[in-house]
C-alpha positions as CSV (number, residue, x, y, z in Angstrom):
1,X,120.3,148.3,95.8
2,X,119.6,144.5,95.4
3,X,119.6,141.9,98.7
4,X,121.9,139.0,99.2
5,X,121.8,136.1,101.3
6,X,125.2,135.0,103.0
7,X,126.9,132.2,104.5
8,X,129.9,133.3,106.0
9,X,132.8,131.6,108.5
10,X,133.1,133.8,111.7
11,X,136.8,134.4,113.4
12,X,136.1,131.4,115.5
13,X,135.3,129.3,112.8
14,X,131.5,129.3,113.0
15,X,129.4,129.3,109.7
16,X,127.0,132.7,109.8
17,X,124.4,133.4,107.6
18,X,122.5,136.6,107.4
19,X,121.5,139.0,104.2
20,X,123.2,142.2,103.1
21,X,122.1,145.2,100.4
22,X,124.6,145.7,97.8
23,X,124.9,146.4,94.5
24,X,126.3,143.6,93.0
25,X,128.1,140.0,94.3
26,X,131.2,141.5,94.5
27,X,130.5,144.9,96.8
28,X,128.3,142.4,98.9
29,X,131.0,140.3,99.7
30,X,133.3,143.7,100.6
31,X,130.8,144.6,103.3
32,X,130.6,140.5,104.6
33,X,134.6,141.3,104.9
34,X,134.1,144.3,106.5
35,X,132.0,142.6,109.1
36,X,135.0,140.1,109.7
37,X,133.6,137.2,108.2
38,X,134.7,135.0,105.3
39,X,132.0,134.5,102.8
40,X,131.5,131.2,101.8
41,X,128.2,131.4,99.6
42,X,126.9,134.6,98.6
43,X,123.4,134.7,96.3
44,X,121.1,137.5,94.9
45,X,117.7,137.1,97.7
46,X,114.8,136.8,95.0
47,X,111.2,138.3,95.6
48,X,108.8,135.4,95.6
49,X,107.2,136.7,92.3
50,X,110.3,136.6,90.4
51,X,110.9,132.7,91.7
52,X,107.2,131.8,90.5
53,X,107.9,133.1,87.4
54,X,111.0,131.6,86.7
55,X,109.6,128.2,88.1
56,X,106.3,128.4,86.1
57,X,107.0,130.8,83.0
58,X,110.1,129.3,81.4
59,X,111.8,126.2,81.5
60,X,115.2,125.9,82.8
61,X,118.1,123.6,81.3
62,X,117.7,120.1,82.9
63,X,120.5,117.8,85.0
64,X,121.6,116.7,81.5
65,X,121.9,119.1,80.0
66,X,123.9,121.1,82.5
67,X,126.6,118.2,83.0
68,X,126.7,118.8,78.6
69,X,127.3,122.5,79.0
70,X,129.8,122.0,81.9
71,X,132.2,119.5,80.2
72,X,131.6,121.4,76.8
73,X,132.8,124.5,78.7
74,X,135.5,122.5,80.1
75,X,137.2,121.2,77.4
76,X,137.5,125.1,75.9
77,X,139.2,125.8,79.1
78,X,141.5,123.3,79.1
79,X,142.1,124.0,75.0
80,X,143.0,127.9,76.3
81,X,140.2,129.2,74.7
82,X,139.5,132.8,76.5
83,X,136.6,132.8,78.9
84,X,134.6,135.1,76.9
85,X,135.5,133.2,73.9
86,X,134.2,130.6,75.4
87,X,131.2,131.5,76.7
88,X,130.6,132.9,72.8
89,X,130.9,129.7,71.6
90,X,128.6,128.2,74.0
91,X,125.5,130.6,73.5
92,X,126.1,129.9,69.6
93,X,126.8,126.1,69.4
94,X,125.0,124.8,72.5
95,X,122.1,122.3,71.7
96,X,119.0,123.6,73.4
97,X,117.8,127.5,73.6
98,X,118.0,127.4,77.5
99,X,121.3,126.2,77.0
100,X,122.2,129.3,74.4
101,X,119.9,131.5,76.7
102,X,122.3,130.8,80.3
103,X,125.5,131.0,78.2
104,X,124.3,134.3,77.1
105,X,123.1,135.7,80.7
106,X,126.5,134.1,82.1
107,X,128.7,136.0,79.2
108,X,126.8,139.4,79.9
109,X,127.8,139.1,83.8
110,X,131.1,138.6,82.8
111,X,131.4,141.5,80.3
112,X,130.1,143.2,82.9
113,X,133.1,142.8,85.2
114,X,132.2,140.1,87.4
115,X,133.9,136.9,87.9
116,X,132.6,133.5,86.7
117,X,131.6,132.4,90.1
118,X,129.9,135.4,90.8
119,X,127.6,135.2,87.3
120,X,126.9,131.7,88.3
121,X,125.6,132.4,92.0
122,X,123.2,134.7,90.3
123,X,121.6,131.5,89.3
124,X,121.3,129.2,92.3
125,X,118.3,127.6,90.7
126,X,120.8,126.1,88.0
127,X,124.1,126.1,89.8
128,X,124.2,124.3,93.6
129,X,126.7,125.9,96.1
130,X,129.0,123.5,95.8
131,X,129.4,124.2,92.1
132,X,129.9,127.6,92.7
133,X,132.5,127.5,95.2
134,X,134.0,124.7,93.4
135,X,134.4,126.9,90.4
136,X,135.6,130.3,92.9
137,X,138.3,127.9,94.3
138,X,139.5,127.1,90.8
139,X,139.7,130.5,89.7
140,X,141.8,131.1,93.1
141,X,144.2,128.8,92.0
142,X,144.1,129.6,88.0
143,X,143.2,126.1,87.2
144,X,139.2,127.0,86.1
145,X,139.6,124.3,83.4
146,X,140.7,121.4,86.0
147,X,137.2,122.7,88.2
148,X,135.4,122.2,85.6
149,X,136.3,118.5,84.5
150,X,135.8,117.8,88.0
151,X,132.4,119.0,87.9
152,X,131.6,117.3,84.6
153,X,132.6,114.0,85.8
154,X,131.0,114.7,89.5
155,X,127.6,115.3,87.5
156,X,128.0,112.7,84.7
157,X,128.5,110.1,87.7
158,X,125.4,111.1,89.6
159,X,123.4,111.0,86.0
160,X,124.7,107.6,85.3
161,X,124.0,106.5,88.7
162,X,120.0,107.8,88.2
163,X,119.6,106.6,84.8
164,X,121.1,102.5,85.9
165,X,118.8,103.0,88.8
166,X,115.7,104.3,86.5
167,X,116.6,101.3,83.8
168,X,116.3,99.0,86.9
169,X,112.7,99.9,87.5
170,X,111.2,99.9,84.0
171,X,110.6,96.2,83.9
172,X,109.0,95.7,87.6
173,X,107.3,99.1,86.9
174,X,105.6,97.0,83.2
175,X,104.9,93.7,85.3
176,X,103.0,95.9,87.5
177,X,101.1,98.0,84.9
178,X,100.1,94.8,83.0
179,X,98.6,92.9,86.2
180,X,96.4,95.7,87.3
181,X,95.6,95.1,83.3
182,X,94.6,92.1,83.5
183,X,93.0,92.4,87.1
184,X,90.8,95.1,85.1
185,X,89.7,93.0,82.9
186,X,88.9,90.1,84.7
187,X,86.9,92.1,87.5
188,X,85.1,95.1,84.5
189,X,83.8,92.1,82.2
190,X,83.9,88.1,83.3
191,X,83.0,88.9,86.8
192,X,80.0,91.3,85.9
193,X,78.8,88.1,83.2
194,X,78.9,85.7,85.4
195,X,77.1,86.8,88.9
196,X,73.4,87.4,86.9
197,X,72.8,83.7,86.2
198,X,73.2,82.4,90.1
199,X,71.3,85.5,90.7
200,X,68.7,84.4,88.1
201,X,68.6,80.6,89.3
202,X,68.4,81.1,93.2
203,X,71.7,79.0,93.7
204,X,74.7,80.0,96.1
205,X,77.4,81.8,94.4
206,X,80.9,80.3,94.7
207,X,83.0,81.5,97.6
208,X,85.5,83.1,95.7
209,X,83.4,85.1,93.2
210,X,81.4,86.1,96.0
211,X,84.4,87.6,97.9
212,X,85.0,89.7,94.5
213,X,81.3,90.7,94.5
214,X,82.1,91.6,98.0
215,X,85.0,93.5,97.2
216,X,83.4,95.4,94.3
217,X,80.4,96.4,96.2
218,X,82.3,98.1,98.7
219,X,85.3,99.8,96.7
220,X,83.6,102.8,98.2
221,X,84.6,102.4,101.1
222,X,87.8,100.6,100.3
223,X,89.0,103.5,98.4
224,X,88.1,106.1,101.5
225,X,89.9,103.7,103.8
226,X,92.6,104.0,101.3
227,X,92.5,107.7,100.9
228,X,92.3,108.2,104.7
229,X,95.3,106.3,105.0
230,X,97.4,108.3,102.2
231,X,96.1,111.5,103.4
232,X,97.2,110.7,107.0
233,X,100.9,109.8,105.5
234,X,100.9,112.7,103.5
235,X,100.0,114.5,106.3
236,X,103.0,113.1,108.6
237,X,105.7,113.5,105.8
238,X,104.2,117.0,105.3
239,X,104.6,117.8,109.2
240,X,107.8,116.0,109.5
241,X,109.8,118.6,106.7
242,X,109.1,121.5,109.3
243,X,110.5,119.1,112.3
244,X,114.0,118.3,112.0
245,X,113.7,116.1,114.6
246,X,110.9,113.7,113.0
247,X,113.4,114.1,109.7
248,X,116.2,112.4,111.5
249,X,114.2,109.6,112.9
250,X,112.7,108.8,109.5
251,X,116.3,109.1,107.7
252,X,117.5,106.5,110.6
253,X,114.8,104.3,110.2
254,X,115.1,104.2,106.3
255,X,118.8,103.3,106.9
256,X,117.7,100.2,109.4
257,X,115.6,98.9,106.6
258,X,117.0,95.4,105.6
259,X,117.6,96.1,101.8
260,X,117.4,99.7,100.8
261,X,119.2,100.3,104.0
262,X,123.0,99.4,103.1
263,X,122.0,100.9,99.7
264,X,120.7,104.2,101.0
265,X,124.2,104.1,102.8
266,X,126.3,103.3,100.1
267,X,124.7,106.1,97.8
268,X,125.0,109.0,100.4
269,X,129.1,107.7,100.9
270,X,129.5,107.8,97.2
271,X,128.1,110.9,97.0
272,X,129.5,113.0,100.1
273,X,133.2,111.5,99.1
274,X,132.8,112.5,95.2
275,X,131.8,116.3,96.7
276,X,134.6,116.4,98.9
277,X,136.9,115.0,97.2
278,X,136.3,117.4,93.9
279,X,136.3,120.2,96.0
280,X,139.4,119.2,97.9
281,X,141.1,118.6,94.4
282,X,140.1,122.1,93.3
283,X,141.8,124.0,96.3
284,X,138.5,124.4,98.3
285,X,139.3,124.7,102.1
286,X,138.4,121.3,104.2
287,X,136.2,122.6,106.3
288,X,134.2,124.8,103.7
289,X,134.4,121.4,101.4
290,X,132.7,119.5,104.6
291,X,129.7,121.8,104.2
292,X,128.9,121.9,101.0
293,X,129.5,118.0,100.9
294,X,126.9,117.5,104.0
295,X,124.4,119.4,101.9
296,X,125.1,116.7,98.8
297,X,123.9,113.8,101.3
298,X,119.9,113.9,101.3
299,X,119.3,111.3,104.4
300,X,118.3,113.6,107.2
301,X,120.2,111.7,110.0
302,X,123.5,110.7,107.9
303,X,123.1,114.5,107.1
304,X,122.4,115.7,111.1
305,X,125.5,113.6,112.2
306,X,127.8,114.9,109.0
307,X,127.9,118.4,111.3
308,X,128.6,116.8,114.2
309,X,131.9,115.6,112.2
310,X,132.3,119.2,110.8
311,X,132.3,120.7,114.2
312,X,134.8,117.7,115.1
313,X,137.0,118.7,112.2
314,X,137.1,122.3,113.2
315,X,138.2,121.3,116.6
316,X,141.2,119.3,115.3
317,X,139.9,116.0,114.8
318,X,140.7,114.1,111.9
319,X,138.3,113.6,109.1
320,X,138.4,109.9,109.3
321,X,138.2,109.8,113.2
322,X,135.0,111.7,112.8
323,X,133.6,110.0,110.2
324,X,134.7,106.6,112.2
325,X,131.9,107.7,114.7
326,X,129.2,108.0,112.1
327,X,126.6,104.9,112.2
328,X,126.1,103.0,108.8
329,X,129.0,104.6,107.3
330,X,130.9,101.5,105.8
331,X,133.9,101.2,107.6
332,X,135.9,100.7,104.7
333,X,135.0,104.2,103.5
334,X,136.9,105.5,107.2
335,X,139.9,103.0,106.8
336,X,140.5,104.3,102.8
337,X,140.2,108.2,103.9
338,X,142.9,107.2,106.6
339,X,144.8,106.1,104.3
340,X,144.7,109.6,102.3
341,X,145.3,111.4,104.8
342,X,148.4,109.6,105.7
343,X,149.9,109.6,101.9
344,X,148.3,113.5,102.0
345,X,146.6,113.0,99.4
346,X,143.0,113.0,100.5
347,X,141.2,114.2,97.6
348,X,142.3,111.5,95.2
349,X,141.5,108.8,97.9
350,X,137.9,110.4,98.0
351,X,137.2,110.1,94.9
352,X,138.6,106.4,94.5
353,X,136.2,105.5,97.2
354,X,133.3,107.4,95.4
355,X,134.2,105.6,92.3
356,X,134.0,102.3,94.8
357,X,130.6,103.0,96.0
358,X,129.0,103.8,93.1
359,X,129.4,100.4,91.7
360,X,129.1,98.9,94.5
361,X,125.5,101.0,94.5
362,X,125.1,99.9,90.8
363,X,125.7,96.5,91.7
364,X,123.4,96.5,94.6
365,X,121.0,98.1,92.5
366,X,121.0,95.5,89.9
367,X,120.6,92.8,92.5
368,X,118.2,93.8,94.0
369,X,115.9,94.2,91.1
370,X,117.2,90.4,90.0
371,X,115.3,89.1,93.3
372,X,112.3,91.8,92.8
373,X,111.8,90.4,89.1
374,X,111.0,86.9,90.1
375,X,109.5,87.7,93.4
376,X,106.7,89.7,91.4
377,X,106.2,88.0,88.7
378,X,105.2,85.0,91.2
379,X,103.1,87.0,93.1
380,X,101.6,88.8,90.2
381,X,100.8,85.1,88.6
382,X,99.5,84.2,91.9
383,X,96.9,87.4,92.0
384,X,96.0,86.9,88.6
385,X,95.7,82.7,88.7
386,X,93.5,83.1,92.0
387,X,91.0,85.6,89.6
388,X,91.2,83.3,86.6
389,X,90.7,80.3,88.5
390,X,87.5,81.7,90.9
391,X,86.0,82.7,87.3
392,X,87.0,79.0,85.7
393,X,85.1,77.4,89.2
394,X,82.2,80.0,88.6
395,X,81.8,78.4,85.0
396,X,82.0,75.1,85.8
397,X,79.2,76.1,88.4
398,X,77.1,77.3,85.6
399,X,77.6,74.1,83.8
400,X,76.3,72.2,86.8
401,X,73.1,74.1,86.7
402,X,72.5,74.0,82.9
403,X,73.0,69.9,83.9
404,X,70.2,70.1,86.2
């Protein structure tokens, strides 16, 4: 008899979660039944051996290459191609072994007799809830192909988004590399040349060159003072993932900042509306759709105030009237969802404003790192000027003396 772990929707409405011994997915979520709940996310409970040696022993398929083998196995869906079938092709064709190796362990489930979604929430390392029950709602409905495609795109999206985001940083990320280059190079071999001959003549070393002799003398210390301080932060972060409370208020302060704020608000919108709205468009309940959606949205307090809006949905409200109440939410997000749920067709409106804010993200993105480009090359040019420039007046120094 194996353990599962549940999460399961109560008569009332409530979401339960607990764990079970069965023998497989399927007999485990009989008993939930039994208990008169409705599972919503049921998972094989893994000893903590078994999870460092999956974490540490092999290598699991990446966030590439997962969005590759769903919209590979989507398009055999769609073409009619039986699931098995399928799933045969994939473990042969597909482009990396864990790739082959997951197609294989997801074809022997279901040769086994268990459903699709069941073989994938044996491997929530790989597959997210919301995958899952995205995929059990499309099987529901007979429209496993459709899921799918939704998912594809939902994960190609969030890839694209990383990789703009990633391509962004790569030339700030060189300016920065090269000026603690040159920094080096000015401090490891002019400064240490220069200092021994007004050490050698009895004169008064320039001001500046001084303050880098300074500087250097004490790195010691500047670097404890520096440790301290990244210990103590690592410290508070550390302390703040076991206090919900301390999450919330740093999630709300990130969103106050002046520039990543908006952004940070924009990307969890985008996000939470392309979850909902591909679970909504593959037949998954609203109110299960919420949930996995408010687990897609990574700021603590956006994330904290999303289940305030679930338990307003569950009450009666509408989703836009709760979502109206949720700070930094961009209103236009609200006045677009009321729309779709006027023209009842909520889903497709979802993902039109998830489409919205991810260029809009992009876009912010990109101008942002327009003003960063300039704004550090100045002051990189500035740090490395001041060094070349103490150096040049500690030469001319030197030439003064050989004068005298």
């Amino acid at each position: 008899m194996a353990k599962f772990k549940y999460r399961a929707f109560s008569a009332a409405g409530d979401l339960t979660e607990g764990e079970i011994e069965a023998r497989t997915v399927a007999e485990a979520e009989d008993a939930i039944f039994l208990r008169g709940l409705t599972p919503f996310e049921t998972f094989e409970s893994k000893p903590a051996s078994s999870i460092t040696q999956m974490s540490f022993g092999s290598k699991g398929p990446n966030a590439a290459q997962i969005a590759g083998f769903t919209r590979e196995f989507a398009t055999l869906e769609q073409a009619d191609v039986p699931l098995d079938q399928s799933l045969r092709i994939l473990a042969a064709q597909s482009p990396t072994e864990p790739l082959r190796a997951l197609a294989q362990e997801i074809l022997s489930r279901i040769v086994d007799g268990a459903s699709l979604s069941d073989a994938l929430s044996r491997r929530p390392d790989v597959f997210s809830s919301e995958y899952v029950n995205i995929i059990r709602e499309g099987e529901t409905v007979g429209r496993v192909g459709s899921a799918l495609s939704d998912l594809a795109e939902m994960l190609e999206r969030r890839l694209e988004l990383r990789a703009r985001i990633q391509s962004a940083l790569i030339y700030p990320a060189l300016l920065i590399t090269l000026a603690i280059i040159s920094t080096g190079v000015v401090l490891g071999t002019l400064v240490p040349s220069i200092a021994p001959i007004f050490a050698d003549n009895g004169k008064a070393m320039p001001s500046g060159l001084q303050f880098i002799l300074d500087v250097e003398a004490n790195a010691g210390l500047i670097a404890l003072v520096v440790a301290v301080i990244g210990v103590g932060v690592a410290v508070f972060y550390k302390m703040a993932q076991t206090r919900p409370a301390w999450q919330v208020a740093l999630g709300r302060l990130y969103l106050r900042l002046p520039v990543a704020g908006p952004l940070l608000s924009q990307f969890a919108t985008a996000r939470f509306s392309r979850t909902l709205g591909s679970m909504l468009k593959a037949g998954v309940p609203l109110l299960q759709g919420l949930e996995s959606a408010r687990t897609a949205v990574s700021n603590a307090f956006l994330n904290d105030e999303l289940a305030g809006v679930v338990d307003a949905v569950r009450g009666g409200a509408s989703l836009s009237g709760a979502l109206g109440r949720v700070p930094y939410l961009p209103p236009v997000a609200t006045q677009m969802i009321t729309i779709g749920e006027e023209t009842a067709q909520l889903g497709d409106m979802l993902l039109r404003v998830a489409s919205m804010f991810e260029r809009q993200t992009q876009r912010s993105i990109e101008r942002a790192m327009g003003l960063m480009t300039p704004f550090l090359t100045i002051l990189i040019a500035g740090v490395v000027g001041g060094l070349i420039m103490t150096v040049m007046d500690a030469v001319l120094s030197i030439n003064d003396l050989a004068a005298k």
